[in-house]
C-alpha positions as CSV (number, residue, x, y, z in Angstrom):
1,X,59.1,-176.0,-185.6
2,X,57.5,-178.2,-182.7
3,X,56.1,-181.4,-183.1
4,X,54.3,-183.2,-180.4
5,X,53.1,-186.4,-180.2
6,X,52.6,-189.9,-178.4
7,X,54.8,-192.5,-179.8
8,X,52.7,-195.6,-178.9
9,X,49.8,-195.9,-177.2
10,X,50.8,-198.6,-174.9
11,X,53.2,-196.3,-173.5
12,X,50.9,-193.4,-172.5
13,X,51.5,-190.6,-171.2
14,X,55.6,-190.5,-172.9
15,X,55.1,-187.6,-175.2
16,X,57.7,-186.8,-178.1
17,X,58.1,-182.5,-179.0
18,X,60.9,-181.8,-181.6
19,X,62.4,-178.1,-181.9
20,X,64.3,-177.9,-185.2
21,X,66.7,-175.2,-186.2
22,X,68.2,-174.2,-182.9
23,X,71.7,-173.4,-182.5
24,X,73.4,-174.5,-180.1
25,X,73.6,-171.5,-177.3
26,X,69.9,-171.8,-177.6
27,X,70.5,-174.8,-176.6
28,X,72.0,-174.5,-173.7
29,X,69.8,-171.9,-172.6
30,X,66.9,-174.5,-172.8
31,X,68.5,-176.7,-171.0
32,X,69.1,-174.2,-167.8
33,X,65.1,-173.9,-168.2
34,X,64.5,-177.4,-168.0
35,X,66.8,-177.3,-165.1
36,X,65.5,-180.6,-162.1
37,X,62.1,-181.2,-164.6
38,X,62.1,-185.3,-165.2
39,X,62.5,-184.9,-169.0
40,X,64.7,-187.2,-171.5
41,X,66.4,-185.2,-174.3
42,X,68.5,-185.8,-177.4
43,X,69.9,-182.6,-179.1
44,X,71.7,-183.3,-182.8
45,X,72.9,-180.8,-185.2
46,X,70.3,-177.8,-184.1
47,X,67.6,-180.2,-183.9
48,X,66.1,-181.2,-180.2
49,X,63.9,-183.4,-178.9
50,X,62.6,-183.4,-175.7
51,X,60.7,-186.8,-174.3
52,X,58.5,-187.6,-171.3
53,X,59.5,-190.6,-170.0
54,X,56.6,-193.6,-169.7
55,X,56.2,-195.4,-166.4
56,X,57.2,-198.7,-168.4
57,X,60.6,-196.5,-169.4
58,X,61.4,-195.4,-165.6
59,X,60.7,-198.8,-164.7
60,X,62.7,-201.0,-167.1
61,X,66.0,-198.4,-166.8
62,X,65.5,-198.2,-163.0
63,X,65.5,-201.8,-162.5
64,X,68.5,-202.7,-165.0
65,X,70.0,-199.6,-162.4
66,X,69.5,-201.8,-159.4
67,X,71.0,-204.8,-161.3
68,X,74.1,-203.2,-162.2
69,X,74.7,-202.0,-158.4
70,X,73.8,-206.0,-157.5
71,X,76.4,-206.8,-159.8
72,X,79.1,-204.6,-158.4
73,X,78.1,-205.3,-154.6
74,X,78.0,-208.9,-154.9
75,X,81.1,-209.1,-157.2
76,X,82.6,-206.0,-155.1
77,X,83.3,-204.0,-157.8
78,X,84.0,-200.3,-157.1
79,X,80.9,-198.0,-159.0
80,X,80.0,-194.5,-159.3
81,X,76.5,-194.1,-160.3
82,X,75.9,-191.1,-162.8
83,X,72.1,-191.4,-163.3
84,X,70.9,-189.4,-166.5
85,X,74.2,-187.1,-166.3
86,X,73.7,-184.7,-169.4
87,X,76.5,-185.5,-171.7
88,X,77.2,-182.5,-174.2
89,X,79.8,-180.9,-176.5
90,X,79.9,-178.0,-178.7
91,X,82.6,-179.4,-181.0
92,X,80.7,-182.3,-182.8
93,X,77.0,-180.2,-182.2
94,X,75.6,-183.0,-180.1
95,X,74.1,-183.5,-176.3
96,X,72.0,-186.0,-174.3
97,X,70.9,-187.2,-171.1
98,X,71.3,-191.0,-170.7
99,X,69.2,-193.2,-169.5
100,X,71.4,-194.2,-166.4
101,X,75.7,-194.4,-166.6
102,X,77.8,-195.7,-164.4
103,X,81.4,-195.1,-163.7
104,X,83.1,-199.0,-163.0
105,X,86.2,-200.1,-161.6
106,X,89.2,-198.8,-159.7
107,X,90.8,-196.1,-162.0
108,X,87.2,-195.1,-163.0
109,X,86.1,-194.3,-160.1
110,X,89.4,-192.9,-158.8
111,X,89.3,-190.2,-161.8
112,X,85.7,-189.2,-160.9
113,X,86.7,-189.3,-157.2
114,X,85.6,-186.0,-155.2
115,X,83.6,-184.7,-158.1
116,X,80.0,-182.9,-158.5
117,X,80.3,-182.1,-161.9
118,X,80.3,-184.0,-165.0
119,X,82.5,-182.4,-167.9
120,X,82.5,-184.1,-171.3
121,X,85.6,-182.5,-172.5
122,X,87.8,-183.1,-169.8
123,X,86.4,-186.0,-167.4
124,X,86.4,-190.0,-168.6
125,X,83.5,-191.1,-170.3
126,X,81.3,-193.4,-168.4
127,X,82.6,-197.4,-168.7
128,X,78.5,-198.2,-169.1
129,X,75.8,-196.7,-170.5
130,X,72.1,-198.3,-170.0
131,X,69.7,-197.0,-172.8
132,X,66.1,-197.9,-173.3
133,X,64.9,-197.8,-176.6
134,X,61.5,-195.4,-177.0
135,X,62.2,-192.9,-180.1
136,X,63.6,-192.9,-183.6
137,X,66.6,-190.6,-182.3
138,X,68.3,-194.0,-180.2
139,X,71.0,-194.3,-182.7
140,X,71.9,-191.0,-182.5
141,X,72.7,-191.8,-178.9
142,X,74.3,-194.6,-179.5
143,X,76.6,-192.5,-182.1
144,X,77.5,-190.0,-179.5
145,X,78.6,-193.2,-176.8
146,X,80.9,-194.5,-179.3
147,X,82.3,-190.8,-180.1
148,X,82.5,-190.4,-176.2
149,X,84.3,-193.6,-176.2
150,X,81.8,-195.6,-173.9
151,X,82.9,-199.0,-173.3
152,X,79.6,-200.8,-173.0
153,X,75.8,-200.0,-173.5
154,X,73.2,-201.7,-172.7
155,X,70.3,-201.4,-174.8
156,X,66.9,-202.9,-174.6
157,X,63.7,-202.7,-176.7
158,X,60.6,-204.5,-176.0
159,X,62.5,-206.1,-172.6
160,X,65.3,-207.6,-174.9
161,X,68.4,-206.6,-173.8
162,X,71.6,-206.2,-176.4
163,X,75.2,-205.5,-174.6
164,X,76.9,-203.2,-177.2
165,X,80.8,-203.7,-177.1
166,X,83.2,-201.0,-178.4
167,X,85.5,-202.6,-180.5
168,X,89.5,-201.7,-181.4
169,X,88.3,-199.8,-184.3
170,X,85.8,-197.5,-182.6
171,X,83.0,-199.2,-183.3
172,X,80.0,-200.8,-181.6
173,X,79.4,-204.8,-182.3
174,X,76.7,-207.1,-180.5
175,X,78.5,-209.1,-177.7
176,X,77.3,-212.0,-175.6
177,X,78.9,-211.1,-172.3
178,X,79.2,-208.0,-170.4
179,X,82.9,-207.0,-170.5
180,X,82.2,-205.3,-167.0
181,X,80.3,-208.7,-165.7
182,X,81.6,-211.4,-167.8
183,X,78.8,-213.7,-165.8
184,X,76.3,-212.0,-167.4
185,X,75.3,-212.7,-170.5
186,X,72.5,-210.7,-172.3
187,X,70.1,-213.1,-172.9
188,X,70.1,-214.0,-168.8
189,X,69.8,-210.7,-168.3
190,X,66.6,-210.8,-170.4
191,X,65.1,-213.3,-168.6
192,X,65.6,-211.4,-165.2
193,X,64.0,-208.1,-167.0
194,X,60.8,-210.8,-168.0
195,X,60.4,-211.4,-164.7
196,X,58.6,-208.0,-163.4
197,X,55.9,-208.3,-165.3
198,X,55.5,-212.2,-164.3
199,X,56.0,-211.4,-160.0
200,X,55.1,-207.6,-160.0
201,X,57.8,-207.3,-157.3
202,X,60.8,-205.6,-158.1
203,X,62.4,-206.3,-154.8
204,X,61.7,-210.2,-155.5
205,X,62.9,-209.5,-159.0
206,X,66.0,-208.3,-157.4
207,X,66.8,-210.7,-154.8
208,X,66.3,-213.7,-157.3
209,X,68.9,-211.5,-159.5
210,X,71.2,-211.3,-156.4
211,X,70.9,-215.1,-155.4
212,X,71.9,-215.9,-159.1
213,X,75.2,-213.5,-159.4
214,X,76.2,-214.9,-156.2
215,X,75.7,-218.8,-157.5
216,X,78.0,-217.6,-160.7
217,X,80.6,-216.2,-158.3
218,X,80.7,-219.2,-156.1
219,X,82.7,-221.6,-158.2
220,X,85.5,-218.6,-159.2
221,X,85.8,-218.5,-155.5
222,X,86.4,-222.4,-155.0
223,X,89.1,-222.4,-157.9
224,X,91.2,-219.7,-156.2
């Protein structure tokens, strides 16, 4: 069965089609079709949806993108930037393409170090995992991230962002701070998000962005 349809008006022209019953070589085989084509999917337990991402979507995940490569410039923090890297395995029946993933730190990046290929079943998971909330199926993801053993997520909805923080006992709680940018809280991170729709400028967006991180790294530098 297929079922397409726009999931909010105000975030025209994102379209939603859902293919139930599919197993999962099917699967697969859909996904080699899909191959380079800019589409967002979630695939759970024979059941796949298949999004077309909003302009509002590309631009709120693109521009928390740029901030977290501000954050690890500035702060020099070693990154590898995995985009929308599909993440998939046969074992629990699940497979998705976040929204963007990154790779931070020394032994992170070390591991993923000379690689063009992402494996699920053999390669680290990603330390962060930026998702923007647009369809009913966003816990799901979030389900598989914790499975995967993601560290951190970021989520936002309605330009609030939520840092996610993977707890002892394998489980996702709300935290204040990033635990890969202790700086950063989520609710300043909010407010930098805000500001594209008040200046219309990402790259002023950014810059203000950059000029704060390095104001928070000034007095760790002092102390030392």
């Amino acid at each position: 069965m297929i079922v397409a349809a726009p999931l909010q008006k105000s975030l025209q022209p994102l379209q939603r089609f859902v293919f139930d019953g599919l197993t999962w070589a099917t699967y697969e085989t859909l996904l080699d079709s899909l191959g380079e084509n800019h589409l967002r999917h979630t695939y759970l337990e024979g059941s796949l949806e298949v999004v077309t991402p909003s302009y509002d979507h590309e631009w709120s995940k693109t521009l928390l993108g740029d901030f977290v490569a501000t954050l690890c410039r500035v702060s020099r923090i070693p990154r590898k930037n995995a985009g929308s890297t599909t993440m998939k395995d046969e074992d629990w029946d699940r497979g998705l393409e976040p929204d963007e993933c990154f790779f931070i730190g020394d032994e992170s990046v070390a591991a993923m170090r000379g690689k063009t290929q992402f494996d699920v079943s053999r390669d680290p998971p990603p330390d962060l995992v930026v998702e923007i909330d647009v369809t009913a199926s966003s816990d799901h993801r979030i389900e598989m991230y914790r499975l995967k053993g993601v560290r951190e997520v970021w989520r936002s909805k309605n330009d609030t962002i939520v840092f996610l923080g993977l707890s002892k006992n394998g489980h996702y709680r709300q935290i204040k701070k990033s635990r890969h940018f202790p700086l950063l809280t989520s609710q300043e991170l909010t407010r930098f998000v805000a500001m594209r729709h008040e200046l219309g400028d990402d790259t002023e967006v950014e810059l203000q962005f950059e000029e704060w991180v390095r104001e928070q790294i000034k007095p760790r530098k002092r102390r030392i």
